[in-house]
N, C-alpha and C positions, 0 to 999 in steps of 0.2 A: 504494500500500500504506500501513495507517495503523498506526499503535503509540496506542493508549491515552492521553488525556492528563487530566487534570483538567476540563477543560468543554470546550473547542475542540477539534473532531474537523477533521482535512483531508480533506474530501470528495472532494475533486481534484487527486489529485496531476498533472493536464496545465495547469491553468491557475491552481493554487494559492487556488482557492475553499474558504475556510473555513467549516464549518458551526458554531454556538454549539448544547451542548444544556441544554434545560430540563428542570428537573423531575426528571431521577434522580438514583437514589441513587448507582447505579455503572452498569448497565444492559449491563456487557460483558460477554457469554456466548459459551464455542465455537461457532462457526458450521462453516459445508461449507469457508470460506474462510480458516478462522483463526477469529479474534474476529467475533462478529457481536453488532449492537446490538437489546437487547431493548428493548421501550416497554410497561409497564404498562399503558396502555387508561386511565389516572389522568387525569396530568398531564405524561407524557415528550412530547418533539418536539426536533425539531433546527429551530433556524432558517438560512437561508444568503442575507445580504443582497443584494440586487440587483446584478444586473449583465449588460449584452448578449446576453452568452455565453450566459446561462440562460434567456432568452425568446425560445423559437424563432420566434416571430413577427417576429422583428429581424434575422433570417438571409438571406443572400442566396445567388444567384441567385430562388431561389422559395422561400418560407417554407414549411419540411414541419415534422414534426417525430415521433420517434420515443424514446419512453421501455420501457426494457426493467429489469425487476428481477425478483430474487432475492429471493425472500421466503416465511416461512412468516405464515400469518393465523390467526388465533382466529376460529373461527365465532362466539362466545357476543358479538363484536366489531362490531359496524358503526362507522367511522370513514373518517378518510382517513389516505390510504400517502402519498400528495407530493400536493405543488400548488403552484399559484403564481398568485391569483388575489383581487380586494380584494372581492370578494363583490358586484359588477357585471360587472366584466370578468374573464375566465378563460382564462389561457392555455393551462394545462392542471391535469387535476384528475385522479388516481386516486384512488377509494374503495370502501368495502365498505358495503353497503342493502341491509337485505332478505337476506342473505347470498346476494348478486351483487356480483362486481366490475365496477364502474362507473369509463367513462371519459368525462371533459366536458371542453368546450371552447366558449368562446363567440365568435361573430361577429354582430359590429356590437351587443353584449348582447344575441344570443339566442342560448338555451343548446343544442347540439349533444350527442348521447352515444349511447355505444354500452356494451351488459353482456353479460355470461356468467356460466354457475355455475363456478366454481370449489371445487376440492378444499380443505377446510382442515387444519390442523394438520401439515402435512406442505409438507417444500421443494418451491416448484415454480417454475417461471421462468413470468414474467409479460411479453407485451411489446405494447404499444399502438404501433401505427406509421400516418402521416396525411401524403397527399403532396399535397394537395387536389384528389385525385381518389375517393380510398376511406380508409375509416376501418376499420381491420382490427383483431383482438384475437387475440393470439394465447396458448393455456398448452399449456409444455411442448412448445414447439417446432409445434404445427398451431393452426390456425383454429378458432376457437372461435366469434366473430362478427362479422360483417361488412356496412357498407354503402356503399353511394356516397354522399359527400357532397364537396361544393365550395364551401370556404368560407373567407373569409380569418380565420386566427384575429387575435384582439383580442391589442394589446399590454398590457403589467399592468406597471408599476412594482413591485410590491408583491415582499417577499422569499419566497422558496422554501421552505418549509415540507414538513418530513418528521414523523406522526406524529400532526398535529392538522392542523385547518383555521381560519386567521389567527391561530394564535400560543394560540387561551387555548376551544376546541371540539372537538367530533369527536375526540377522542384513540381511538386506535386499539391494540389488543393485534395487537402481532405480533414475532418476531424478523426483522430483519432483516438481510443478506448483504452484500447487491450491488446498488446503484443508479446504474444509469448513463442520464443524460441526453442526445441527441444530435439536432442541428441536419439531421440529414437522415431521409431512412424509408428504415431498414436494409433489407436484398430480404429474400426468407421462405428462401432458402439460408442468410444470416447468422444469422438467427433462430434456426433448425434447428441452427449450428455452434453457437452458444451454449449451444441445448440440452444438444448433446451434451457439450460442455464442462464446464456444470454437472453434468451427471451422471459424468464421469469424475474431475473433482475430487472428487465425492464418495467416489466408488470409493475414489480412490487417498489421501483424509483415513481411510477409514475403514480401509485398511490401514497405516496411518503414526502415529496418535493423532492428536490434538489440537495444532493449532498455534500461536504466541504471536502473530503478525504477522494485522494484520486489513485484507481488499480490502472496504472499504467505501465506493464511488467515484460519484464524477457527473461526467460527464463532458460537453464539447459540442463536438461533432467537426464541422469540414466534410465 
């Protein structure tokens, strides 16, 4: 859970990854969770310097990897939502093209990706999950698209980027919630409970008001 602070947002409260943001002016708006971070589509981003935890490629037993968020998007928008990638090697990429959400990943530098249309202007849960057997996408809790693919992702040095793509491109309008990172590929059961998750917090914010405390999280689990 995050409280507001002058530049440095704590992204994770499990292993104390600090994000830096650029470029706003305040950018804290009510969200489904509390406070959620808006990004003008300018010059807002969060950056979150490198570290193991955040390159699922670095992950053992088998390197999977499974990104899921909360987010509403601007169609009028094309940009990116996270990445982590020095514009060779990509470990992972979500973005918005063509008004599709687009998911990339590279091996050995070449570029891998899967898309769907997505709903904009409106909350919806996002979740990209890759076990190197299938690359799935999923909004709002079902399958959106899908393929088989087997491939080792590329490790990236480079930091985590929420917002824009490498720090100063792609800025992206959106409000956003809840971003969590995670070192495995969640099953499409947990997918679905999140789903439902997000929509009963919604429920029960919108019979309660507005809250001061903001879940704005990355997380990377075994």
């Amino acid at each position: 859970m995050l409280i507001r602070t002058k530049r440095e947002l704590r992204i994770d409260s499990w292993k104390n990854h600090n994000g830096t943001r650029h470029g706003f002016d305040d950018g804290w708006v009510h969200g489904e969770y509390g406070n959620a971070l808006e990004f003008d589509g300018v010059d807002d981003y969060v950056e979150v310097r490198h570290c193991n935890d955040l390159d699922v490629s670095s992950q053992s037993p088998t390197p999977a990897s499974s990104i899921t968020i909360f987010a509403r998007l601007n169609v009028s928008s094309n940009g990116t939502v996270v990445g982590k990638t020095d514009g060779t090697k990509t470990n992972y990429l979500l973005h918005v093209q063509k008004n599709q959400l687009c998911f990339n990943f590279t091996s050995n530098g070449v570029d891998k990706s899967i898309n769907a249309s997505i709903e904009f202007n409106k909350n919806v849960t996002v979740a990209v999950t890759y076990n190197q057997t299938d690359l799935v996408l999923y909004i709002n809790g079902s399958v959106s698209a899908s393929r088989p693919q087997n491939a080792t992702l590329d490790s990236c040095t480079s930091p985590v980027i929420i917002g824009a793509l490498n720090q100063g491109s792609c800025h992206i309008k959106m409000v956003l919630d809840e971003l969590w990172i995670y070192s495995r590929s969640l099953k499409p059961t947990e997918i679905q409970e999140l789903h439902q998750k997000n929509r009963s917090v919604k429920q029960s914010r919108q019979s309660r008001g507005p809250s001061e405390t903001c879940a704005f999280s990355s997380c990377s689990l075994s």
